[in-house]
C-alpha positions in Angstrom: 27.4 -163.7 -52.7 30.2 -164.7 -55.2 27.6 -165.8 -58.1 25.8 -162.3 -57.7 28.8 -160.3 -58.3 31.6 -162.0 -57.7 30.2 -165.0 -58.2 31.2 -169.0 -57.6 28.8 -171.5 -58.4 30.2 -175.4 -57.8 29.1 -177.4 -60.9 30.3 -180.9 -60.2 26.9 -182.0 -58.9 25.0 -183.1 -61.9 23.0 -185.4 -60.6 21.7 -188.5 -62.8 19.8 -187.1 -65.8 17.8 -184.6 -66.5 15.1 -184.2 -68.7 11.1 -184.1 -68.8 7.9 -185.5 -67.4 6.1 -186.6 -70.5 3.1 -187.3 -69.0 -0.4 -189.1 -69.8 -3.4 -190.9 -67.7 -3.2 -192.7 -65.6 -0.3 -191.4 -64.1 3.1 -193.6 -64.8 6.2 -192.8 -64.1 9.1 -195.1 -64.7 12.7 -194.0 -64.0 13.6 -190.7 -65.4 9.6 -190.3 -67.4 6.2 -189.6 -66.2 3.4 -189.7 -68.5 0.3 -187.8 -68.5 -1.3 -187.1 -72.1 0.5 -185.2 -74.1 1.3 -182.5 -71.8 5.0 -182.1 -70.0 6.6 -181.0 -67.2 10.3 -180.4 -66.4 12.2 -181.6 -63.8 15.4 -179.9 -62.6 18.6 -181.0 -64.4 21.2 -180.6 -61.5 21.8 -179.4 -58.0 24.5 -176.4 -58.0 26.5 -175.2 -54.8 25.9 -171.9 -54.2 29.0 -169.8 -52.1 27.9 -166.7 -50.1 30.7 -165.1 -48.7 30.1 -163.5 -44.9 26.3 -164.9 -45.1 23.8 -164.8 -42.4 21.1 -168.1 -42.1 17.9 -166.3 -41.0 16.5 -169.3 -39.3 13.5 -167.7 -38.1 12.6 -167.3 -42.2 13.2 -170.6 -43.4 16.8 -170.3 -44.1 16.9 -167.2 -45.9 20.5 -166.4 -46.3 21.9 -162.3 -46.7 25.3 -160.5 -46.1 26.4 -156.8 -46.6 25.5 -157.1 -50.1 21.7 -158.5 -50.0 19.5 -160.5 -49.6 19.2 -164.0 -51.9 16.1 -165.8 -52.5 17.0 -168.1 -55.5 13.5 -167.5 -56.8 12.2 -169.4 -53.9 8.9 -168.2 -52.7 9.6 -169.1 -49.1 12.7 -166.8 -49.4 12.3 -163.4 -49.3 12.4 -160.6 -46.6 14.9 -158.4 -44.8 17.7 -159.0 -43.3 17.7 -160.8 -39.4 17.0 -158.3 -37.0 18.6 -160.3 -34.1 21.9 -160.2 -33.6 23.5 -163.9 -35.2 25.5 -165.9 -33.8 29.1 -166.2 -35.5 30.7 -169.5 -36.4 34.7 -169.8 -37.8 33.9 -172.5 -39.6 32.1 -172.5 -43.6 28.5 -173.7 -42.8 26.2 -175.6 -45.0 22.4 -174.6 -44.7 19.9 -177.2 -44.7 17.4 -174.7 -43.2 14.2 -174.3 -45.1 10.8 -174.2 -44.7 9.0 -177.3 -43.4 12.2 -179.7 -43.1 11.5 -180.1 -39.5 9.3 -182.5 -40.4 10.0 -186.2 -41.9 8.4 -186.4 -45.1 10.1 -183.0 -46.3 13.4 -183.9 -45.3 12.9 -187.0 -47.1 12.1 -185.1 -50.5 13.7 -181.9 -50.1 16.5 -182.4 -48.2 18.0 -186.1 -48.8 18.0 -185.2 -52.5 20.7 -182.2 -51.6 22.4 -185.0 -49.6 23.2 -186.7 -52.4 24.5 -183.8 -54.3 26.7 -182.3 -51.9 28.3 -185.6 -49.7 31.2 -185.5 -52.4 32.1 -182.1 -51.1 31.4 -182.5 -47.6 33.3 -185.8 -47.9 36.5 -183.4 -49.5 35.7 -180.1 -47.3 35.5 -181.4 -43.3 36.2 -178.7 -41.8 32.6 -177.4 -43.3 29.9 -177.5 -40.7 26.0 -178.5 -41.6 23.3 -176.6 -40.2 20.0 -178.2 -39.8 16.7 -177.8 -38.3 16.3 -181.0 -35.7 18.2 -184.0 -34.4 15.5 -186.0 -36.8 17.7 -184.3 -39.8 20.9 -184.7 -38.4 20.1 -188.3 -38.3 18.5 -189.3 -41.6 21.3 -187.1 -43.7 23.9 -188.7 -42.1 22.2 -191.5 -42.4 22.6 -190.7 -46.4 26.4 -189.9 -45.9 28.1 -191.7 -43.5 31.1 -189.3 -44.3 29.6 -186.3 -42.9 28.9 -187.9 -39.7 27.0 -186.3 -36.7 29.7 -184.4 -35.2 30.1 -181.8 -37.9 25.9 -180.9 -37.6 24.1 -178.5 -35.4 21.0 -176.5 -35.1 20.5 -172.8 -33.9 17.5 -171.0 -32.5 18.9 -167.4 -33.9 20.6 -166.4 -37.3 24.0 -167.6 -37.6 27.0 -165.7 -39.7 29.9 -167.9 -41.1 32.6 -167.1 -42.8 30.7 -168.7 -45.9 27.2 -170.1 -46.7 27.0 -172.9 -48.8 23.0 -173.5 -50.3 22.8 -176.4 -52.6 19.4 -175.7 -54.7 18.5 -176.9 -57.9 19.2 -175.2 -61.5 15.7 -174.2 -62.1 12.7 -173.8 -59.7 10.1 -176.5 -59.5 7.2 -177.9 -57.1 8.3 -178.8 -53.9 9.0 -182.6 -54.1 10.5 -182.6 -58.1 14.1 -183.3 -58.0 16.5 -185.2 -60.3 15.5 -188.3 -61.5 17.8 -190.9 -59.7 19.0 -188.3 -57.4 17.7 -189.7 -54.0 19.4 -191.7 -51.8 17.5 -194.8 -50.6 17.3 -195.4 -47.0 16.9 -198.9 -47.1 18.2 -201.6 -44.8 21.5 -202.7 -44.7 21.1 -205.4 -45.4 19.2 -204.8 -48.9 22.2 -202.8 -50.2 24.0 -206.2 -51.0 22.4 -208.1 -53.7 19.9 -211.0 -53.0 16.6 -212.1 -53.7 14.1 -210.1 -54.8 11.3 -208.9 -52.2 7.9 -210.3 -52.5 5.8 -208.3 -49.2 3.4 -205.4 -50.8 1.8 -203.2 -47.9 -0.7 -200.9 -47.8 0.2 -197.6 -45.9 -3.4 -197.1 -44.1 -5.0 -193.4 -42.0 -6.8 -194.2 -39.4 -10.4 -193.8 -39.9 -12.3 -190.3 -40.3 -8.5 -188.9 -40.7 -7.9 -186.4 -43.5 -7.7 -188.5 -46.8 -8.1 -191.5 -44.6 -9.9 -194.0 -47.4 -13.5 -194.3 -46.7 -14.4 -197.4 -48.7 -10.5 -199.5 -47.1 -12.7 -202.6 -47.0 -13.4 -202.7 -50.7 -9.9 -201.6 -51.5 -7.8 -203.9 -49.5 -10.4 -206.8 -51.3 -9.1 -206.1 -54.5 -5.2 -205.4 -53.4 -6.1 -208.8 -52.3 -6.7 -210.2 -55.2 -3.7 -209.3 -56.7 -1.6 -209.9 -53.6 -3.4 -212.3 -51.0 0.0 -211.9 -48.7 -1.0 -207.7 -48.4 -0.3 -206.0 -45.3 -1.5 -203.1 -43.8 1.1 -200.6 -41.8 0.4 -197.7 -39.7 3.8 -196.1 -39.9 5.3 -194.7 -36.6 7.0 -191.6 -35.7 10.0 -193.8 -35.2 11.9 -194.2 -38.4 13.9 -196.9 -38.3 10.6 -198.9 -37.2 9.2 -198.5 -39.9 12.5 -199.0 -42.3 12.5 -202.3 -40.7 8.6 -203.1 -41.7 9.4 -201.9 -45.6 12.4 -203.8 -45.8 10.9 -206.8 -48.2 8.3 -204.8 -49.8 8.3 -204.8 -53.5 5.2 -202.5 -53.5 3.5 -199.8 -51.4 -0.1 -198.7 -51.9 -1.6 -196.3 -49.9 -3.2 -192.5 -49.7 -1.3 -189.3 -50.4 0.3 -188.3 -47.4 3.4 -188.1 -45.3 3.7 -191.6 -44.2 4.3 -192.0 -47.9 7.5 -190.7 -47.5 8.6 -194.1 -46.1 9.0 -195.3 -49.9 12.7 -193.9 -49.0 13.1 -197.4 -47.3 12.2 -199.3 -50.3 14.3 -202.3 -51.6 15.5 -201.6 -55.4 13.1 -201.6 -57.9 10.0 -201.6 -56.0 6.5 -200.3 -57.4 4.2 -197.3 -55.6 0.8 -197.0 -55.9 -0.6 -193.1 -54.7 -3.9 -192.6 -54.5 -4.3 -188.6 -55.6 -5.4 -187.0 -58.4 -2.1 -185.6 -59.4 -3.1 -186.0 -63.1 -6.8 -184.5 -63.0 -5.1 -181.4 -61.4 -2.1 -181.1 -63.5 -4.4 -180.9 -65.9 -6.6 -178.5 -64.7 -3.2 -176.9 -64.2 -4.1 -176.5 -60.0 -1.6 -177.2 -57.4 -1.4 -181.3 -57.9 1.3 -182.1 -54.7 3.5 -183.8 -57.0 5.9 -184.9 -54.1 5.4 -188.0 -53.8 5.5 -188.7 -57.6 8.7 -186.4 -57.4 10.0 -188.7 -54.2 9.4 -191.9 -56.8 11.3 -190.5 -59.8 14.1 -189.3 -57.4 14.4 -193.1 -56.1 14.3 -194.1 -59.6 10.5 -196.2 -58.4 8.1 -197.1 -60.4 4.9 -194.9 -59.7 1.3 -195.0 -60.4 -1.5 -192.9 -59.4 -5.1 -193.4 -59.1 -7.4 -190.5 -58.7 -10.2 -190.7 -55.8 -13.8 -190.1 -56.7 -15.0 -186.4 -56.3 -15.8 -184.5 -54.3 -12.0 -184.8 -52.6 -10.1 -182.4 -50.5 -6.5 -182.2 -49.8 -7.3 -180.9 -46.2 -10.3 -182.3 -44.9 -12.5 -185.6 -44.7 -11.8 -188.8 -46.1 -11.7 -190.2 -49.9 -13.3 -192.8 -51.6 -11.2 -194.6 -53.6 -13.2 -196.0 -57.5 -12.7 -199.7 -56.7 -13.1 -201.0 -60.8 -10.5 -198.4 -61.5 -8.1 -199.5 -59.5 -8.7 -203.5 -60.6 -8.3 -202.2 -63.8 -4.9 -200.8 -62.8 -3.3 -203.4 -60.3 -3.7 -205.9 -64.2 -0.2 -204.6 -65.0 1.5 -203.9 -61.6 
């Protein structure tokens, strides 16, 4: 790897600015800021291009890359390990690795993977004859989706490791939960025909689990009552596994409301200047300095959203049973919105 050694690292990425989460409660986050107390928490500053000359892309371990030199993790707990033990196959062409871990699946690709998207379509839009490597046809399609100039041709997927001439990894400049990026660094995925300046959307929707589901909301009768009051219009959407379904249901929604979970990814389909309303406790935990899943609140700031989040009653889980969402509380929060 040139930067380990012989080093190249491609700077030209900076993406929006950098800075920190100044945070305090409730949870707010406005372009570029999230406040939570006095407490703060950095966000990466910019994406960098890292060149690995004669690299493998273990897919079998999350994209972990190596050549005859070693083995290079980034500080990334999901890469470390030896070096492929099956035999990879070799491609001519310099290959860009989207492989890492989870990014099969829609709501990772939309925070960890359309944010490198961003960073990198300059260079893939000046370098075509690099190739992209991803996980699924679900990835090819939503980062092309996110530059039309790579276009589908140039991606592919591989079920063993794969040796190029060089590996290109974009990754940030400093390691962070999974979900914080750049503020402004995510490319929105809405409509078409939002991209052109018009009115402003009115809809709001709340994103709804089905019932008994993990952090499904127990009390949804008493919540969408007082999203009602504050939006009489309100609708509630069970997103689909088909995308572009459910970019068409978000396209006039100035605000989505819902609990934390990967249909809340769909935000990526919001028009300009919409509000998000998570329910998680991403404040009580940050504060409590436990694992709060900030990627949702990362997904927001990346879009440059407005975000808010209100904290279920306890006892909640992450992984099992439903929540009970404080009904006053969240009056008390919707006065502003």
């Amino acid at each position: 790897m040139r930067r380990l050694g012989d080093a190249s690292r491609l700077l030209w990425f900076a993406a929006a600015v950098g800075g920190v989460l100044d945070m305090d409660e409730p949870a707010r986050a406005r372009p570029g800021s999230v406040t939570v107390g006095n407490q703060t928490h950095a966000l990466p500053a910019r994406w960098v291009l890292e060149a690995i000359d004669g690299g493998v892309v273990d897919v079998s371990r999350n994209g972990l890359v190596s050549n005859a030199t070693g083995v290079y993790g980034f500080g990334r707990w999901y890469w470390k390990g030896p070096r492929p033990a099956a035999a990879p196959a070799t491609v001519d062409s310099p290959v860009l690795s989207l492989v890492q871990i989870f990014d099969n699946h829609f709501r990772h690709i939309v925070f960890d993977t359309l944010p490198k998207m961003a960073a990198v379509c300059p260079f893939l839009a000046a370098r075509p004859d690099v190739r992209v490597l991803v996980m699924n046809d679900l990835m090819r399609d939503l980062v092309v989706e996110a530059c039309p100039a790579l276009g589908p041709e140039r991606c592919f997927s591989s079920a063993s490791p794969v040796r190029a001439p060089v590996v290109y990894l974009p990754v940030t400049d400093t390691v962070h939960a999974m979900g914080l990026v750049p503020p402004n660094s995510v490319p929105s995925l809405r409509a078409p025909s939002l991209r052109a300046r018009g009115p402003p959307p009115t809809d709001a929707v709340f994103v709804a689990r089905h019932r008994g589901t993990t952090r499904s909301v127990a009390n949804e009768a008493a919540v969408l009552a007082a999203l009602r009051e504050r939006w009489p219009a309100l609708r509630v959407l069970y997103p689909t596994g088909d995308w572009r379904a459910n970019r068409a249901a978000l396209a006039n929604a100035s605000v989505l409301v819902g609990p934390h979970g990967g249909a809340f990814a769909n935000m990526v389909f919001l028009p300009e200047n919409a509000t998000v309303l998570e329910f998680s406790p991403v404040v009580r935990l940050w504060k409590r300095k436990e694992n709060p899943r900030p990627c949702y609140l990362g997904l927001a700031v990346g879009l440059g959203l407005t975000y808010y989040a209100l904290a279920p009653n306890e006892p909640f889980s992450f992984d099992g049973g439903p929540m009970t969402v404080p009904v006053d509380d969240l009056r008390a929060l919707l006065r502003p919105i």
